[in-house]
PDB file of N, CA, C and O in Angstrom:
ATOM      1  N   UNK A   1       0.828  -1.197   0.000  1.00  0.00           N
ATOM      2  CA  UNK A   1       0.000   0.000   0.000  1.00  0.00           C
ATOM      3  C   UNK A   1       0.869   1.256   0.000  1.00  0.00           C
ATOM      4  O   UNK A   1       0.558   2.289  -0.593  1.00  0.00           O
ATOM      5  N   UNK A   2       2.114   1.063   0.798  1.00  0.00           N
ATOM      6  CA  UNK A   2       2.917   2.313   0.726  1.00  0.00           C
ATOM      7  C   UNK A   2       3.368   2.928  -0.396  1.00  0.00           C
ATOM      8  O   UNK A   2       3.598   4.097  -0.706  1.00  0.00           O
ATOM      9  N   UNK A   3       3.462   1.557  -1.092  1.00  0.00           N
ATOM     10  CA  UNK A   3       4.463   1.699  -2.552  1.00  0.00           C
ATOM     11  C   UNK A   3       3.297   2.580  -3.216  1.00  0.00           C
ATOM     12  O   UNK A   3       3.461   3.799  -3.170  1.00  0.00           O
ATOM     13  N   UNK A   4       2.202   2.112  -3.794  1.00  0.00           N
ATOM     14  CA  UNK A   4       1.568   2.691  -4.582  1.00  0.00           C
ATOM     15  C   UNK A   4       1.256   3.825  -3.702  1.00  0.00           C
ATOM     16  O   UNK A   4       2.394   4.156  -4.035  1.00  0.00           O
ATOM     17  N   UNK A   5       0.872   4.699  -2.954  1.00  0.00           N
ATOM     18  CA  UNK A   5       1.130   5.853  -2.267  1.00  0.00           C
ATOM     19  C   UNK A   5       2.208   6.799  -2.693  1.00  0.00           C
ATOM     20  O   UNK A   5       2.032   7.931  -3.145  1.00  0.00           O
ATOM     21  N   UNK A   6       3.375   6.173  -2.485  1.00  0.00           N
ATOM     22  CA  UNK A   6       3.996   6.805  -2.981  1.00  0.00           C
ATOM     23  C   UNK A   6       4.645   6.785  -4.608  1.00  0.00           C
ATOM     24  O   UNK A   6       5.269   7.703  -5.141  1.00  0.00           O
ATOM     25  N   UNK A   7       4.448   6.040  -4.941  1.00  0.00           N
ATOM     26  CA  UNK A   7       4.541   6.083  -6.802  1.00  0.00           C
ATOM     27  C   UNK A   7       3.019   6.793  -7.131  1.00  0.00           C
ATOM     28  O   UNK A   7       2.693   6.742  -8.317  1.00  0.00           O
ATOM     29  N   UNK A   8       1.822   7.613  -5.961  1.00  0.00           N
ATOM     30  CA  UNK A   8       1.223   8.105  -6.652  1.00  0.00           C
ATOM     31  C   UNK A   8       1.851   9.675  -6.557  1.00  0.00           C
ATOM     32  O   UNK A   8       2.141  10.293  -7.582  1.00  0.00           O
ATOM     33  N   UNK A   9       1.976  10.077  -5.600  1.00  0.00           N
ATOM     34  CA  UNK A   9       2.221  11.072  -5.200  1.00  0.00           C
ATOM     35  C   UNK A   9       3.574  11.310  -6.024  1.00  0.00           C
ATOM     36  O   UNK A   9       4.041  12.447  -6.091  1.00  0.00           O
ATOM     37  N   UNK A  10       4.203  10.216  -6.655  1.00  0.00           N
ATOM     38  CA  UNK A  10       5.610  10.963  -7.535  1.00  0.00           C
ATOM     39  C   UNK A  10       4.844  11.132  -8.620  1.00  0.00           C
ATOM     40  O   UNK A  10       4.783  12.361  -8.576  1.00  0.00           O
ATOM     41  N   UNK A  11       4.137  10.802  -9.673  1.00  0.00           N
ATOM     42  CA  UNK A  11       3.517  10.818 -10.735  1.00  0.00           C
ATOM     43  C   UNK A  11       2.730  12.081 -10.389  1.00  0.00           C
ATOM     44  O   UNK A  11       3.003  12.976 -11.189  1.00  0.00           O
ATOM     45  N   UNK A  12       1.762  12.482  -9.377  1.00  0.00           N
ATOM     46  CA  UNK A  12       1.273  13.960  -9.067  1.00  0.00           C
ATOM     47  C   UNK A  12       2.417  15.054  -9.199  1.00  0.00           C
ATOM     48  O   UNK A  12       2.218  16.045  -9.901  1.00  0.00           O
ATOM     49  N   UNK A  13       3.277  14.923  -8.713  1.00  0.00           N
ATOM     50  CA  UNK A  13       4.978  15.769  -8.622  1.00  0.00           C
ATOM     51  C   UNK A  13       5.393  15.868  -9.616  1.00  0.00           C
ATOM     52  O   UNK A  13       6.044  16.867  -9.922  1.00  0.00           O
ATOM     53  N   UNK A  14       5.090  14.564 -10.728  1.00  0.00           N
ATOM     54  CA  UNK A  14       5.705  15.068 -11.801  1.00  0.00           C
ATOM     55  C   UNK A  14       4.937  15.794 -12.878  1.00  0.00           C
ATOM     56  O   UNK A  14       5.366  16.528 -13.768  1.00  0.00           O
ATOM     57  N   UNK A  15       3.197  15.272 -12.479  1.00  0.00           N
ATOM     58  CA  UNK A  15       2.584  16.256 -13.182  1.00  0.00           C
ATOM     59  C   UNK A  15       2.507  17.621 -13.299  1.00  0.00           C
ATOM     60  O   UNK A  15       2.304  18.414 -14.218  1.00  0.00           O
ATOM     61  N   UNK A  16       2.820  17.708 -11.596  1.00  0.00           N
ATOM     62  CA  UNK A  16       2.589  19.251 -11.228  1.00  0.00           C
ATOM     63  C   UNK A  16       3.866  20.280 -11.718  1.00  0.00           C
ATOM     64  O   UNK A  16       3.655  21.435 -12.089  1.00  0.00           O
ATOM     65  N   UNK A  17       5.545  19.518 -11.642  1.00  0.00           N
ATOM     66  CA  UNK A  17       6.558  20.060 -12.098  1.00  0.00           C
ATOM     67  C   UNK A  17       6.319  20.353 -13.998  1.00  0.00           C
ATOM     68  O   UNK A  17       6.899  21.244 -14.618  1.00  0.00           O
ATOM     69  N   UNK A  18       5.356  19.373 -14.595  1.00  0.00           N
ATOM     70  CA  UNK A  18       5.544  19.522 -15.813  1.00  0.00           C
ATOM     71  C   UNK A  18       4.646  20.579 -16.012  1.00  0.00           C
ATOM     72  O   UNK A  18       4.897  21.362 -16.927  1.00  0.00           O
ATOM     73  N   UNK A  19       3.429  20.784 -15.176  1.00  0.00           N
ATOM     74  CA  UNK A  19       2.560  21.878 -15.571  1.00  0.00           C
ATOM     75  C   UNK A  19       3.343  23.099 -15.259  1.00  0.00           C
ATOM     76  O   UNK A  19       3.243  23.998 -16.094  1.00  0.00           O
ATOM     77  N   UNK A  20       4.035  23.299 -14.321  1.00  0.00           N
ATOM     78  CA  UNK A  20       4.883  24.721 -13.967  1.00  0.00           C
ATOM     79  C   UNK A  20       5.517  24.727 -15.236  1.00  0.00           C
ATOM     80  O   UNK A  20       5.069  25.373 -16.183  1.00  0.00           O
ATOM     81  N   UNK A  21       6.317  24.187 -15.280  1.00  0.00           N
ATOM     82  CA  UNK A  21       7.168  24.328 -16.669  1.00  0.00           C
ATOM     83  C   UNK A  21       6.473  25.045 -18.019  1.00  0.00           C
ATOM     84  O   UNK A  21       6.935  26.058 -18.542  1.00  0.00           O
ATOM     85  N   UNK A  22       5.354  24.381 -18.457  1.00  0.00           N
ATOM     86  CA  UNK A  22       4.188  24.470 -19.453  1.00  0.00           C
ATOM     87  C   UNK A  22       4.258  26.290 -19.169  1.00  0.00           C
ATOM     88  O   UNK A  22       4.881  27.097 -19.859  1.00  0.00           O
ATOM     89  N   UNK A  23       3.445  26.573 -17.991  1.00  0.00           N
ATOM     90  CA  UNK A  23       2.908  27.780 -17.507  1.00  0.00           C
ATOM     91  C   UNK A  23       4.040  28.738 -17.413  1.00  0.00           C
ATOM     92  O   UNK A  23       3.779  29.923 -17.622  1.00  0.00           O
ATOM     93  N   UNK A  24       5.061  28.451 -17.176  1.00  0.00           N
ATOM     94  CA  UNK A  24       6.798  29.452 -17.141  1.00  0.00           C
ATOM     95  C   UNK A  24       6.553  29.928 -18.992  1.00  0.00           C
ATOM     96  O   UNK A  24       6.204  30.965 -19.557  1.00  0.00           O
ATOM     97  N   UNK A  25       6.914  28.679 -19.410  1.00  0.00           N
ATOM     98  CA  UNK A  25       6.664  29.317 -20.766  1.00  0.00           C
ATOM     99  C   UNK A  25       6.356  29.846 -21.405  1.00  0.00           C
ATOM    100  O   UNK A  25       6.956  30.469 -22.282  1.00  0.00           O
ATOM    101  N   UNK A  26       4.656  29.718 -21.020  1.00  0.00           N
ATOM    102  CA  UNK A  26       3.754  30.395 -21.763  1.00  0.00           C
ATOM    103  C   UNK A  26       3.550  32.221 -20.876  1.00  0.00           C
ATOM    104  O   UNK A  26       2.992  33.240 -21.284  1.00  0.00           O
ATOM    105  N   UNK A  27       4.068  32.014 -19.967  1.00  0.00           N
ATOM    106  CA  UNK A  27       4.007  33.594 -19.047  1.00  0.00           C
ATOM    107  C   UNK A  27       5.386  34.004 -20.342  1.00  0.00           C
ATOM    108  O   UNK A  27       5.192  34.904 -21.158  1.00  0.00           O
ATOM    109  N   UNK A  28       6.511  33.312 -20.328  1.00  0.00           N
ATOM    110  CA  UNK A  28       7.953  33.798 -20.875  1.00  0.00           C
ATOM    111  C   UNK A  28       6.800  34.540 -22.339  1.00  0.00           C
ATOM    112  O   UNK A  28       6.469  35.723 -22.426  1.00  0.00           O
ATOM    113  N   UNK A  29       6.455  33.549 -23.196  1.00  0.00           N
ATOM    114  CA  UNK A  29       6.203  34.013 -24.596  1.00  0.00           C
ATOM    115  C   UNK A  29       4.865  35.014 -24.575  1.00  0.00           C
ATOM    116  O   UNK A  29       4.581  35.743 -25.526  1.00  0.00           O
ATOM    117  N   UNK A  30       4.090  34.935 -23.342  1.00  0.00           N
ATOM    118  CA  UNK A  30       2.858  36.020 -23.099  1.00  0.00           C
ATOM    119  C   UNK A  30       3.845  37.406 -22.893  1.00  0.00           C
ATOM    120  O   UNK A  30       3.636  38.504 -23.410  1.00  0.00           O
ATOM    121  N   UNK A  31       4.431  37.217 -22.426  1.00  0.00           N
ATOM    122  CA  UNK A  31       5.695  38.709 -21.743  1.00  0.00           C
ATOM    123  C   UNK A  31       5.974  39.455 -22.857  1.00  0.00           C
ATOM    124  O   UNK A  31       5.640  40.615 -23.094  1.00  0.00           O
ATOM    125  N   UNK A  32       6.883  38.376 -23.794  1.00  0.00           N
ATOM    126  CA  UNK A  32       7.533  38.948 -25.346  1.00  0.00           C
ATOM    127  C   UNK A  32       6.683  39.150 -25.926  1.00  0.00           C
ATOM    128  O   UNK A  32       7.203  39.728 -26.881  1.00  0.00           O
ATOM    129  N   UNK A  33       5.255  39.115 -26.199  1.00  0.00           N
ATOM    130  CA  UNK A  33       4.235  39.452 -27.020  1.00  0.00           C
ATOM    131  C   UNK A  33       3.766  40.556 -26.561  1.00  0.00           C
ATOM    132  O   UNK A  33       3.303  41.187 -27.511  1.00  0.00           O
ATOM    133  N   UNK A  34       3.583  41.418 -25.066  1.00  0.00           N
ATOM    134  CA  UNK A  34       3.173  41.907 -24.776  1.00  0.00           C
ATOM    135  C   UNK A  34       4.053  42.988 -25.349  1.00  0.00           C
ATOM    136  O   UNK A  34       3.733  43.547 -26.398  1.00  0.00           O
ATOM    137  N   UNK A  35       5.359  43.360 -24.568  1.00  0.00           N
ATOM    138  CA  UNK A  35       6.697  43.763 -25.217  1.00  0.00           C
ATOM    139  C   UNK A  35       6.315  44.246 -26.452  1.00  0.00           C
ATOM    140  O   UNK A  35       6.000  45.412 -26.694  1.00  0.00           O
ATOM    141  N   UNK A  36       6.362  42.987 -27.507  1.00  0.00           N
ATOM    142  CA  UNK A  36       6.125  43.446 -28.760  1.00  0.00           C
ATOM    143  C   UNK A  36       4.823  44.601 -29.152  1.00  0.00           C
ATOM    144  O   UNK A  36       4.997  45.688 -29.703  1.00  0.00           O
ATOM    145  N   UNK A  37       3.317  43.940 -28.636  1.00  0.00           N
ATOM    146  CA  UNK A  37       2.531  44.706 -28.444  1.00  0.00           C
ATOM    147  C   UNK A  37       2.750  46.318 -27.942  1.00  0.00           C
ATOM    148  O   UNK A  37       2.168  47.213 -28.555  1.00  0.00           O
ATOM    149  N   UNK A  38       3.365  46.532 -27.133  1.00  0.00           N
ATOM    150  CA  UNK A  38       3.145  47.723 -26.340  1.00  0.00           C
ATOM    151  C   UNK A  38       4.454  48.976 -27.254  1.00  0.00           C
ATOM    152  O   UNK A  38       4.585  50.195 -27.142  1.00  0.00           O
ATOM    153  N   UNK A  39       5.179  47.989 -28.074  1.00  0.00           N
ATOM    154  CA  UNK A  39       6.201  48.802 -28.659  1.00  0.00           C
ATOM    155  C   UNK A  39       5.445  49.417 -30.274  1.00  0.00           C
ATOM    156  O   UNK A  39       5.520  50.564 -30.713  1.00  0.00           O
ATOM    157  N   UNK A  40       4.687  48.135 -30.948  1.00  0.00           N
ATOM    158  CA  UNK A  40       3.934  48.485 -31.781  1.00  0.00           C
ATOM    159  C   UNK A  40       2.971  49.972 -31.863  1.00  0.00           C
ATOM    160  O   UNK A  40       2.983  50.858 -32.718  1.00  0.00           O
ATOM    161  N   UNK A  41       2.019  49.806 -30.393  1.00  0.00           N
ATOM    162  CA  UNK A  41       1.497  50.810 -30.085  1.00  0.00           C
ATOM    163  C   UNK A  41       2.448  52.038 -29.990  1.00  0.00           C
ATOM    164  O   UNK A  41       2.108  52.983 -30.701  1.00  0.00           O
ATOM    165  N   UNK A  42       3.199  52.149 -29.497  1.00  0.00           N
ATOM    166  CA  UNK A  42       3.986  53.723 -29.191  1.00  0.00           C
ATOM    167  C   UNK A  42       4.001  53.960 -30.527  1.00  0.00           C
ATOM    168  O   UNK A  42       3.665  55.051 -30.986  1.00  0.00           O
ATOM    169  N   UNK A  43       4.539  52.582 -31.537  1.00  0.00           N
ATOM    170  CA  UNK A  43       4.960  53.240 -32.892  1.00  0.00           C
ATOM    171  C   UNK A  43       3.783  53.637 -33.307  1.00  0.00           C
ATOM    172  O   UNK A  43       3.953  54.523 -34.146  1.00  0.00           O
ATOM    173  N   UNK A  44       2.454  53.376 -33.099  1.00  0.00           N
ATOM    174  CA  UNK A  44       1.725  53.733 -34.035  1.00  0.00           C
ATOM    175  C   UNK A  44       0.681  55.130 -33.208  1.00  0.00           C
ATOM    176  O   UNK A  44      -0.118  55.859 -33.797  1.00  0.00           O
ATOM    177  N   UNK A  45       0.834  55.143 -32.547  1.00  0.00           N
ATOM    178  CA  UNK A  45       0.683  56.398 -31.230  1.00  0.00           C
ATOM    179  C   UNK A  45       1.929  57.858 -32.588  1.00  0.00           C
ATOM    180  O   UNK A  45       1.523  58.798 -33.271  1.00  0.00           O
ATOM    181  N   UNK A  46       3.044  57.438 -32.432  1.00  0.00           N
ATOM    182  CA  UNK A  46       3.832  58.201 -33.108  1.00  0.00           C
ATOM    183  C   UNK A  46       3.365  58.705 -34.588  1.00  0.00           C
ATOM    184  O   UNK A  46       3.322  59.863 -35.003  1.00  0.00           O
ATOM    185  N   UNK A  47       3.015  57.451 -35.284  1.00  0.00           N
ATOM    186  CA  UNK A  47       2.653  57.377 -36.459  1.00  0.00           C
ATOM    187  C   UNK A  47       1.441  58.732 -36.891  1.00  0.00           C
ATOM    188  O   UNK A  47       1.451  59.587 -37.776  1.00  0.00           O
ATOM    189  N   UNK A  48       0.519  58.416 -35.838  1.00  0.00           N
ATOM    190  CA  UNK A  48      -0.979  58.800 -35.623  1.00  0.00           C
ATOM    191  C   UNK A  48      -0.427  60.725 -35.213  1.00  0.00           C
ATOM    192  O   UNK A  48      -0.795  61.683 -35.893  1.00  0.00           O
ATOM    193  N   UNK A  49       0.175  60.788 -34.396  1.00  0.00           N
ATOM    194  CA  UNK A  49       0.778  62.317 -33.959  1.00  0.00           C
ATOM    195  C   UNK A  49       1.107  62.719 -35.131  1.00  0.00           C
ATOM    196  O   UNK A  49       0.613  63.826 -35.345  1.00  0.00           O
ATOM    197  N   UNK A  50       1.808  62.269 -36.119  1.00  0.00           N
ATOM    198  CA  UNK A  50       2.737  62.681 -37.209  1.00  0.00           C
ATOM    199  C   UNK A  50       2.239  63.273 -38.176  1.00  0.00           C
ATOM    200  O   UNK A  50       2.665  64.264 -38.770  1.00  0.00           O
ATOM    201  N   UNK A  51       1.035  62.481 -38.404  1.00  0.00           N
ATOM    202  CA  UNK A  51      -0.229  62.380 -39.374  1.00  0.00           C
ATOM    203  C   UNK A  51      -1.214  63.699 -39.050  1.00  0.00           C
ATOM    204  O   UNK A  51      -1.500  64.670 -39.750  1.00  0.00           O
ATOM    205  N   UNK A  52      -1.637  63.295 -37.601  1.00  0.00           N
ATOM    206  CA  UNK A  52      -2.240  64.569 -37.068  1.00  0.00           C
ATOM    207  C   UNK A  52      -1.407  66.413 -37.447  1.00  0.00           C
ATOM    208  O   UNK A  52      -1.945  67.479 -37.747  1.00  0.00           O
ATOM    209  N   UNK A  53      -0.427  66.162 -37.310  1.00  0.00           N
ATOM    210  CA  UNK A  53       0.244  67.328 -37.361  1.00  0.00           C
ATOM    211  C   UNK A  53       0.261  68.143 -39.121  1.00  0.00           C
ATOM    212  O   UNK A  53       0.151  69.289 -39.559  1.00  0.00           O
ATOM    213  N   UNK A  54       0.401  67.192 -39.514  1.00  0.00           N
ATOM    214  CA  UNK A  54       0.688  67.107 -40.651  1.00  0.00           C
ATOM    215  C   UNK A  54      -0.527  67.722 -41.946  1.00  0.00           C
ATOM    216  O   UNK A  54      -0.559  68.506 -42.894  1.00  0.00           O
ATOM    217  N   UNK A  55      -1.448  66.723 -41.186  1.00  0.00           N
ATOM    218  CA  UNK A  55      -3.138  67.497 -42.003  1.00  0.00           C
ATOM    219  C   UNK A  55      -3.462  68.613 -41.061  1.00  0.00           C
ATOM    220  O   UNK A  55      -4.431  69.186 -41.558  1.00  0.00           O
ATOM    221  N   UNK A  56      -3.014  69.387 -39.585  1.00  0.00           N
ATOM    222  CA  UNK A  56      -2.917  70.641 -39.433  1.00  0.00           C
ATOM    223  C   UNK A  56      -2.092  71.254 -40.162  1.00  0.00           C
ATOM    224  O   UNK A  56      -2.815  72.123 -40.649  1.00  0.00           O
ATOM    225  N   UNK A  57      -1.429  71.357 -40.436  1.00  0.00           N
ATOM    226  CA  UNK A  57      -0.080  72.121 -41.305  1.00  0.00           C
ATOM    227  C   UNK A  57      -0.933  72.224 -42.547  1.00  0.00           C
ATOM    228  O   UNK A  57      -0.930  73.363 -43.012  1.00  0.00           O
ATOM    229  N   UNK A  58      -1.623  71.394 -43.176  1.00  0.00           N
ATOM    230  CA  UNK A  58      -2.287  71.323 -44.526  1.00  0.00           C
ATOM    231  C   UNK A  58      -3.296  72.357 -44.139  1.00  0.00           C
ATOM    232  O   UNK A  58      -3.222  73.535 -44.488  1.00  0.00           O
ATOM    233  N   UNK A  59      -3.967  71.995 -43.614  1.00  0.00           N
ATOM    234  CA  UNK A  59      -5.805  72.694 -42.971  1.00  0.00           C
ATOM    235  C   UNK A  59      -5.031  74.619 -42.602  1.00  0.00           C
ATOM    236  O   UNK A  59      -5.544  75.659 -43.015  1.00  0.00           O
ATOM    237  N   UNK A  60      -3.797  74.517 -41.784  1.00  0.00           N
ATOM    238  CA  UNK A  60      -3.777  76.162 -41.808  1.00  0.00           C
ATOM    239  C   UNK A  60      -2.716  76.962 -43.277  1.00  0.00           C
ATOM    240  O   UNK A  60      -2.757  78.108 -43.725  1.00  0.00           O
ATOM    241  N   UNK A  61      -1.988  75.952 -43.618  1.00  0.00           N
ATOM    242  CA  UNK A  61      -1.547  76.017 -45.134  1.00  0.00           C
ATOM    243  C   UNK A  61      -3.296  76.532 -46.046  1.00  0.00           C
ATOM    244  O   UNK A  61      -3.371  77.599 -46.657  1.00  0.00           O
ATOM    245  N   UNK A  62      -3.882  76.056 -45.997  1.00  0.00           N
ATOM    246  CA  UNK A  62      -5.180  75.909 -47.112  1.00  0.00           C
ATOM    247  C   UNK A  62      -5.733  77.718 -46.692  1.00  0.00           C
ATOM    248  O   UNK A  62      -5.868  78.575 -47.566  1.00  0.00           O
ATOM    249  N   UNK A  63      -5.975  77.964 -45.226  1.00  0.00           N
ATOM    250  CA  UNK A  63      -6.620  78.736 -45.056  1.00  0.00           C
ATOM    251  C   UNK A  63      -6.148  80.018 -44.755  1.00  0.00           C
ATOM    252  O   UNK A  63      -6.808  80.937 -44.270  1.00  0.00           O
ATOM    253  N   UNK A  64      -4.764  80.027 -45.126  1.00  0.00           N
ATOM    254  CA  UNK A  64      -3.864  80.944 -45.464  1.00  0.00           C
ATOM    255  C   UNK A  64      -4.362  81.437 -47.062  1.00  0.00           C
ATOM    256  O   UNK A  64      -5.024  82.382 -47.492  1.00  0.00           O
ATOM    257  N   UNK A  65      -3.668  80.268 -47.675  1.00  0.00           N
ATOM    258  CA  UNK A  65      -4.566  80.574 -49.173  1.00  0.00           C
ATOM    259  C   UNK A  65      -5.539  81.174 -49.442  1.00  0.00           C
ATOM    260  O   UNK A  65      -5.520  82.195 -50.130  1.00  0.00           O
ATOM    261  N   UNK A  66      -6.583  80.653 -48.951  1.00  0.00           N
ATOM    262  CA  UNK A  66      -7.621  81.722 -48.929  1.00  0.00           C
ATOM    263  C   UNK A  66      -7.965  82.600 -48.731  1.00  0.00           C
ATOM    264  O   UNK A  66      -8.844  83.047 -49.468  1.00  0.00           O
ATOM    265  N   UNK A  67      -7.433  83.464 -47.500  1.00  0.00           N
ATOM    266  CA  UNK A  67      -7.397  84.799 -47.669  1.00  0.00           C
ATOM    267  C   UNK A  67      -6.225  85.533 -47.873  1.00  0.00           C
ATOM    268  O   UNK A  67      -5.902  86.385 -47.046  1.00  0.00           O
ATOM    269  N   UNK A  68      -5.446  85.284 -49.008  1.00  0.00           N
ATOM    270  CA  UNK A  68      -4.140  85.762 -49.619  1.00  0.00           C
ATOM    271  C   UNK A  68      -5.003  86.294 -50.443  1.00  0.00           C
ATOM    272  O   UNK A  68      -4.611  86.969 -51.395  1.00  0.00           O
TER     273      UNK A  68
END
């Protein structure tokens, strides 16, 4: 009875060490995606400012014109 007791409880141990492992990973590659994510955004945060500025410059460019 002991034996199987304890050959259960190693097979639980090893399930449980293999699920940590699983879950390390997937936190590691959730991290670098996020990373990636959050760098994307600034770029396109930047992108979006650039743009904005840009069709102001046009819009008071235009309405200059007009009353020249």
């Amino acid at each position: 009875m002991m034996d199987q007791d304890l050959k259960r409880l190693e097979v639980r141990v090893d399930d449980l060490i293999h699920a940590v492992t699983l879950l390390k990973e997937e936190n590691k590659a959730l991290r670098l995606k996020q990373e990636s994510l959050v760098a994307e955004r600034a770029e396109l945060i930047e992108k979006t400012e650039l743009a904005k500025t840009r069709v102001e410059s046009m819009i008071t460019h235009l309405k200059s014109m007009e009353t020249s």
